[in-house]
ZAMARGU-4260 file (C-alpha; in steps of 0.2 Angstrom, whole numbers, plus 5000, padded with zeros to 4 digits):
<rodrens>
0) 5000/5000/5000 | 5009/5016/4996 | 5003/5029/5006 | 5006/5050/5003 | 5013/5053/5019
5) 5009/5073/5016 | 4991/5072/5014 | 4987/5062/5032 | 4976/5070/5043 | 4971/5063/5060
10) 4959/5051/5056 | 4955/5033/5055 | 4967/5021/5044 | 4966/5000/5043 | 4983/4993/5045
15) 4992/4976/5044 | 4983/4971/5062 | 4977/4976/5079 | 4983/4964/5095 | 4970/4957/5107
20) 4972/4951/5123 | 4957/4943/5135 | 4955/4944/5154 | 4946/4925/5160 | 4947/4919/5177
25) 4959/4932/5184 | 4973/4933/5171 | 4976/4938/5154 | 4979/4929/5138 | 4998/4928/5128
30) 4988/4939/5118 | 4985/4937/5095 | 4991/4950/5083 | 4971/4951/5073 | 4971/4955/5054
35) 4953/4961/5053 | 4947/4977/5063 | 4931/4968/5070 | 4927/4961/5087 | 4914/4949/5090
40) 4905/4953/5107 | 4890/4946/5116 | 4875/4957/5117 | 4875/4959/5134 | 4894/4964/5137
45) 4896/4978/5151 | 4905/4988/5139 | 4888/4990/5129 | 4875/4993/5145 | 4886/4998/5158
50) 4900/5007/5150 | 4914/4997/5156 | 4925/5005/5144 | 4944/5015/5147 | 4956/5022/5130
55) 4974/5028/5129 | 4981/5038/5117 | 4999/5041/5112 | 5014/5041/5097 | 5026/5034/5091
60) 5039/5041/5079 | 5053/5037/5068 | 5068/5048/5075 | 5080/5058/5064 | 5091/5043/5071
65) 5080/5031/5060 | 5075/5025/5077 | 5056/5019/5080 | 5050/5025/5096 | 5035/5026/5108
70) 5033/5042/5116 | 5031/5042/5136 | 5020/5023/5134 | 5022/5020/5153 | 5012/5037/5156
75) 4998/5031/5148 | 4999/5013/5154 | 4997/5018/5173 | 4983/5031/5167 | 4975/5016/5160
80) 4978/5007/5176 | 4969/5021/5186 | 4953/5022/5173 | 4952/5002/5177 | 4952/5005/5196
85) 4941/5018/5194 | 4929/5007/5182 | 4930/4991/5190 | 4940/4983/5176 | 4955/4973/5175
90) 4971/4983/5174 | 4984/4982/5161 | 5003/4979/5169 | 5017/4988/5162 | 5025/4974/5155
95) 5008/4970/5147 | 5004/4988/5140 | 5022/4986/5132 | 5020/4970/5126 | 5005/4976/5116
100) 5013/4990/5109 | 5029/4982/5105 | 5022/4967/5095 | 5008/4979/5084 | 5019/4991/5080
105) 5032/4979/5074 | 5019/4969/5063 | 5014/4986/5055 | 5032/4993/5056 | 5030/5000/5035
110) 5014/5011/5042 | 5027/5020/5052 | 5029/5037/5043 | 5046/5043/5038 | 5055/5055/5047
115) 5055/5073/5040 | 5037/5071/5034 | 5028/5077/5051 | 5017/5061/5053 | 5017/5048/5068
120) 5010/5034/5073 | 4993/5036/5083 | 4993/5024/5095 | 4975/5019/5102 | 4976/5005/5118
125) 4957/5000/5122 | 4949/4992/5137 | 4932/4987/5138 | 4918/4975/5149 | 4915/4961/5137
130) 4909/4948/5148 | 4887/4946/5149 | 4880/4954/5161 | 4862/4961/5164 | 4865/4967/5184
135) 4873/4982/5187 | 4889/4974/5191 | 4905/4973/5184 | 4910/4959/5171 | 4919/4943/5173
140) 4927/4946/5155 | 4938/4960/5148 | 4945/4963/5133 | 4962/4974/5130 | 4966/4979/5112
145) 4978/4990/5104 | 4976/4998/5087 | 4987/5009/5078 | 4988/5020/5064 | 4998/5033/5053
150) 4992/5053/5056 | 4998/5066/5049 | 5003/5083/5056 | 4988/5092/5065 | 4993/5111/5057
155) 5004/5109/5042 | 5013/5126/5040 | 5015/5132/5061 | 5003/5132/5075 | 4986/5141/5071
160) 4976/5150/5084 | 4957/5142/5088 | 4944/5152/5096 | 4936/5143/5110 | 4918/5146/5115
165) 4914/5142/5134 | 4901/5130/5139 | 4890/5136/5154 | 4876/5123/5149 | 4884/5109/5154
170) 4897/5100/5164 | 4911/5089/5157 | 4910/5081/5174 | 4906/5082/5194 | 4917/5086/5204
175) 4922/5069/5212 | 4914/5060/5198 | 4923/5052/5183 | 4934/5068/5174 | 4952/5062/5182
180) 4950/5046/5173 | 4950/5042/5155 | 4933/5033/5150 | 4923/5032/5135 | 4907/5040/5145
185) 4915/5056/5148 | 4916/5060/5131 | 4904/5053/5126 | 4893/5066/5135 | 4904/5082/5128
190) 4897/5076/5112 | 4883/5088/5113 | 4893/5103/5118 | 4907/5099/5107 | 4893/5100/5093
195) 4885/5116/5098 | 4903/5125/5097 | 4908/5118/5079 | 4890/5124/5074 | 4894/5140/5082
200) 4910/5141/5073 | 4921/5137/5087 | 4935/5123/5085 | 4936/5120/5103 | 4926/5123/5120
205) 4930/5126/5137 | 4923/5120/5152 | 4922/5129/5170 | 4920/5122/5186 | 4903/5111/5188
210) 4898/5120/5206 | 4902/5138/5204 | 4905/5141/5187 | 4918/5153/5192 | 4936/5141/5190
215) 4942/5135/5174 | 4944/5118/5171 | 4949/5110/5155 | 4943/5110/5137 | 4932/5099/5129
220) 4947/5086/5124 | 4962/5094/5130 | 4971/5103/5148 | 4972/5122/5149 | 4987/5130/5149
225) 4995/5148/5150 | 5008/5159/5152 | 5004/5174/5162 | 5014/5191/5164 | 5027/5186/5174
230) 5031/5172/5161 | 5023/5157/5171 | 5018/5140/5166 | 4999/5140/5172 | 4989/5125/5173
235) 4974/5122/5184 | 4972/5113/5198 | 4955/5100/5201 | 4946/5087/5206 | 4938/5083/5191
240) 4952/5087/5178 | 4959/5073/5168 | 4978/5073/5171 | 4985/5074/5154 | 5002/5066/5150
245) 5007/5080/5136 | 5002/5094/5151 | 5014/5085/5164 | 5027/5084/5151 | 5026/5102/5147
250) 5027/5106/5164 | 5042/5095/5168 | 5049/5104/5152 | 5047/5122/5158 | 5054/5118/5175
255) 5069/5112/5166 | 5070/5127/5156 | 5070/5137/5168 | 5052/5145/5172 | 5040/5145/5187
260) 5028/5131/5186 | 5011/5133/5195 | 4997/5122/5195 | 4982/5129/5206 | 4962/5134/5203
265) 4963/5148/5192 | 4948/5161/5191 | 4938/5163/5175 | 4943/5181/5177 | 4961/5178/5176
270) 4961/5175/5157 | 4959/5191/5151 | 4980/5193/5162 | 4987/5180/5151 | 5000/5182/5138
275) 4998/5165/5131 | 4983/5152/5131 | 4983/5137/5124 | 4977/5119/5125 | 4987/5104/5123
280) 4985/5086/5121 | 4992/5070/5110 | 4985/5074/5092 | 4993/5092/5092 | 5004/5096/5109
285) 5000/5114/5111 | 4984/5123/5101 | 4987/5141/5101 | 4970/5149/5109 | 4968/5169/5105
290) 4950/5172/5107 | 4941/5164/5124 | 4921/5168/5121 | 4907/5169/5137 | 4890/5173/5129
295) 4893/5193/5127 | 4911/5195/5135 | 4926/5192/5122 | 4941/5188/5127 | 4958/5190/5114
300) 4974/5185/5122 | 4990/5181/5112 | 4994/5184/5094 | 4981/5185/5083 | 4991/5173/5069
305) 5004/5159/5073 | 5008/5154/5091 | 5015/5166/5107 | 5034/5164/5109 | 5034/5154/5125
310) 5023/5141/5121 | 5031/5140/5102 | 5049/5138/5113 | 5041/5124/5122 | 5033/5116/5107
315) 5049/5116/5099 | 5060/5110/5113 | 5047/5098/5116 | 5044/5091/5097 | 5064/5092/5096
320) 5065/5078/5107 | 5050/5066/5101 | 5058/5066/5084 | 5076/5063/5093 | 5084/5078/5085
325) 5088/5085/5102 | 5095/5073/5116 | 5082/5065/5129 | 5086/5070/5147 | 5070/5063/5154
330) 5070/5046/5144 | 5053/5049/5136 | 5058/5040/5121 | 5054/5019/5122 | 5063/5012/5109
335) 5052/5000/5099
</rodrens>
């Protein structure tokens, strides 16, 4: 299959396989590299009723070294662990979690994009309930899959601002509910919002805190961040806020480079002090965000083309290392 490496978005791709591992009787199969991208599941799997469902996300790229790596893979595995605890599901060990990405990646190794084109790997672990049950109850079967695919670079050309609407209507979640953990069910409800802001012209939305509305807490997919006048790393801090992997990594990132790190409640009527704003997450790192909008009240913040130059600095330094053409002082890379 010859694919044009340049014209990859972030979407969907079948590949060589997908690897499948089941939980019977407390332990996990050897695990079976699948060639079609199906699963057979019984009707009344827990996945389907009860959603008894976690996801992962991550990359993994081809070095300028010529080096295939995973990027950070234990983050994601012990998040992974903590949506299962928090779900009732059977966790994933480390070794297992590496296992799984090791083996697919290597059966699919020519769906690897080239270095110097901007496209990664997307990696996509998945747990789910698949075991029958009608109770409310946990299941008694689980199935862990890992899928992966080629993507290409989310903004082709430098980081373009996104205007962000903010969602007063809803609550991405309570405050001691589900929202630090990474489950199907969360987005599932954004789906709606997430809708009314595309319709509305908005690429992203931001969510506030569910008891006062008066905290910010994430966006609809993605952490907050911002650099405020004194040249700060912001980032809030919450109950209900998933703990993102890129986030911590920023952090750790701008402590090594030197600037202040702070991760605290930050007000709703803070934003309008920050230099930068931006969300970040897997598919992109860092979005540039220069308009924040709150039914009459706009916001602008930033530049109003490209990105601000201390989150382009982090991006770069950041970037630099998962495509290995600055060194790795933090071991984030996993060679495959």
């Amino acid at each position: 299959m010859k694919i044009d490496w340049s014209k990859l978005g972030f979407a969907y791709m079948d590949t060589h396989s997908h690897i499948r591992y089941t939980w019977r009787n407390g332990k996990w199969s050897d695990g079976e590299l699948i060639r079609e991208p199906y699963i057979k599941m019984h009707i009344a799997a827990t996945a389907l009723h009860y959603g008894q469902d976690a996801f992962e996300g991550l990359k993994v790229f081809r070095g300028k070294n010529g080096i295939v790596s995973a990027f950070r893979p234990y983050e994601n595995a012990r998040r992974l662990q903590a949506s299962a605890r928090r779900n009732c599901m059977a966790e994933v060990p480390d070794e297992m979690f590496m296992d799984a990405i090791r083996r697919v990646v290597k059966d699919n190794m020519d769906f690897v994009p080239p270095y110097g084109t901007g496209a990664s790997m997307y990696v996509r672990p998945l747990l789910i309930g698949t075991g029958a049950q009608i109770g409310v109850n946990a299941a008694d079967e689980f199935t862990f899959i890992v899928m992966v695919m080629p993507v290409g670079a989310y903004y082709k050309g430098g980081l373009k601002p996104v205007r962000a609407l903010v969602i007063d209507d809803f609550d991405r979640a309570a405050p001691y509910g589900t929202g630090t953990v990474k489950l199907g069910g969360n987005y599932g409800a954004a789906l709606l919002p997430h809708k009314i802001a595309n319709d509305k012209g908005f690429p992203v939305d931001l969510y506030l805190d569910a008891v006062e509305r008066k905290y910010i807490e994430e966006f609809g997919t993605s952490n907050f961040i911002a650099i405020d006048a004194k040249g700060a790393y912001v980032t809030p801090r919450s109950h209900s806020v998933l703990p993102s992997v890129t986030n911590n990594g920023l952090k750790t990132l701008a402590a090594h480079l030197g600037m202040k790190v702070e991760e605290r409640p930050i007000a709703f009527d803070e934003i309008s002090g920050f230099q930068e704003i931006a969300a970040c997450g897997t598919a992109v790192v860092i979005t540039p965000v220069n308009e924040i909008v709150r039914g009459d009240q706009v916001i602008r913040v930033g530049p109003r083309e490209g990105c601000g130059p201390v989150l382009q600095n982090l991006y770069n330094h950041y970037t630099a290392i998962q495509w290995a053409e600055s060194p790795d002082p933090f071991g984030w890379l996993e060679a495959i």
